[in-house]
C-alpha positions in Angstrom: 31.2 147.5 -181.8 31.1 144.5 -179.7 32.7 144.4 -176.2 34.2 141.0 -174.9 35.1 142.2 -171.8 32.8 140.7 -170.0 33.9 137.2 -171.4 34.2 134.9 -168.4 37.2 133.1 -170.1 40.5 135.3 -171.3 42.8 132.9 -172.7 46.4 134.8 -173.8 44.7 135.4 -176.7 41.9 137.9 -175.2 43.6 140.9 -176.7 43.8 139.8 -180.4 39.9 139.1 -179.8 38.7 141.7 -178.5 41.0 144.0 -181.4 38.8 141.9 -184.1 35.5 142.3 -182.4 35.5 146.3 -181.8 35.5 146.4 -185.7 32.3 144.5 -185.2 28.3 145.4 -185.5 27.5 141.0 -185.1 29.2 138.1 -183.7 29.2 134.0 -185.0 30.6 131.4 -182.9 29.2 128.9 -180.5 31.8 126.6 -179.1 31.8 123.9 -176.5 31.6 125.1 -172.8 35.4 125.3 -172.0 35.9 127.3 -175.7 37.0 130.9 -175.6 34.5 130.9 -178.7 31.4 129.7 -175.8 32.2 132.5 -173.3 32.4 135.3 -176.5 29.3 134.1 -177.6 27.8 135.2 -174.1 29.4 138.3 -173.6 27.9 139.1 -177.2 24.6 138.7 -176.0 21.7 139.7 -178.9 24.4 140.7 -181.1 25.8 136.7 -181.3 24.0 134.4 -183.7 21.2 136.8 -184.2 20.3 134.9 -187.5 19.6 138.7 -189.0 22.4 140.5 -191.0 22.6 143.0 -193.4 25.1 144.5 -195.5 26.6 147.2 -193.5 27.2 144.2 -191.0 30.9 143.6 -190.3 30.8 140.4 -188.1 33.4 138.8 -186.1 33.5 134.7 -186.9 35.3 132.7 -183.6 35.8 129.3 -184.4 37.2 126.3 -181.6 40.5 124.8 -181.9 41.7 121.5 -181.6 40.1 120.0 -178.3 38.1 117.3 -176.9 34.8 117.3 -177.9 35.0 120.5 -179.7 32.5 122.5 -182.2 32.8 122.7 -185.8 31.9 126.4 -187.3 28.6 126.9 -187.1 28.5 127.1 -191.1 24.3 127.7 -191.1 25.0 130.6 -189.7 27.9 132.0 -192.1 25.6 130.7 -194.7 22.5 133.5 -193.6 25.6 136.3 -193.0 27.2 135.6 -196.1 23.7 135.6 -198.2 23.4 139.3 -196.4 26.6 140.3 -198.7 28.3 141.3 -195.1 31.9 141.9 -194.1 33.1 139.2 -191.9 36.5 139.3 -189.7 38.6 136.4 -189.0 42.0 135.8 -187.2 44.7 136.7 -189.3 46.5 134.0 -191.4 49.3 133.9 -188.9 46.8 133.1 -186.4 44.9 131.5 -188.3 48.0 129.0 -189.6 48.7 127.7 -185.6 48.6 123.9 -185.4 45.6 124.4 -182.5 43.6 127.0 -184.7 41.9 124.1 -186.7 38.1 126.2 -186.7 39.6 129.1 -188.1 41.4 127.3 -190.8 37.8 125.9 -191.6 36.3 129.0 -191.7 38.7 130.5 -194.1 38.2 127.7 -196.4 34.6 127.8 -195.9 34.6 131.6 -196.9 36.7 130.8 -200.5 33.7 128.2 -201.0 31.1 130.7 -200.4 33.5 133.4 -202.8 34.7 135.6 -200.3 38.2 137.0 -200.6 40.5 138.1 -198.0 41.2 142.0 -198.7 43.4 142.1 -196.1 44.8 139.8 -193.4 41.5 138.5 -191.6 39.0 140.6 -193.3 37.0 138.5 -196.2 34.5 140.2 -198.4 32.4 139.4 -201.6 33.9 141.2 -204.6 31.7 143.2 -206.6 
């Protein structure tokens, strides 16, 4: 389970975060240094980016929206998870489908690339 609380940024979103990442064992997400993806990604700690999944994994992607200077997905990363066969957790398509939530929208995409499918809303897994 990862705990966000000690994020240093809590957007209006906070709660819907923090919801997705105590369903999670790892976290991906970097984020430039005014992102709500940045400040998870410290509160995370070892458990963000940690380059080493496996299959029991359920990890929490946060992607940036639509600002200056922002950070695409960090898709390397995805790429390592996804090749682990883990479960990874998204916002929501209703989230996810927010003019600002441009990352996310990415990610999804990037998941149906790698041939994830959403089971339910904003949980992606391999089938088979």
């Amino acid at each position: 389970m990862l705990d966000l609380s000690a994020s240093a940024r809590k957007s209006p979103y906070f709660a819907k975060d923090q919801a997705k990442a105590t369903r999670c064992t790892k976290f991906i997400g970097s984020g430039s240094q005014a992102s709500s993806t940045h400040a998870y990604r410290i509160a995370a700690g070892a458990l963000a980016n940690s380059g080493r999944y496996n299959n029991r994994d359920v990890v929490m992607i946060s992607a940036e929206g639509a600002r200056r200077q922002r950070m695409r997905p960090d898709l390397t990363e995805i790429n390592i998870a996804a090749a682990a066969g883990v479960t990874f957790i998204t916002d929501v398509p209703a989230d996810r489908e927010r003019s600002y939530n441009v990352g996310e929208r990415e990610v999804a995409h990037y998941l149906g690339i790698k041939r994830y499918v959403e089971v339910e809303p904003g949980v992606w897994q391999r089938p088979g």
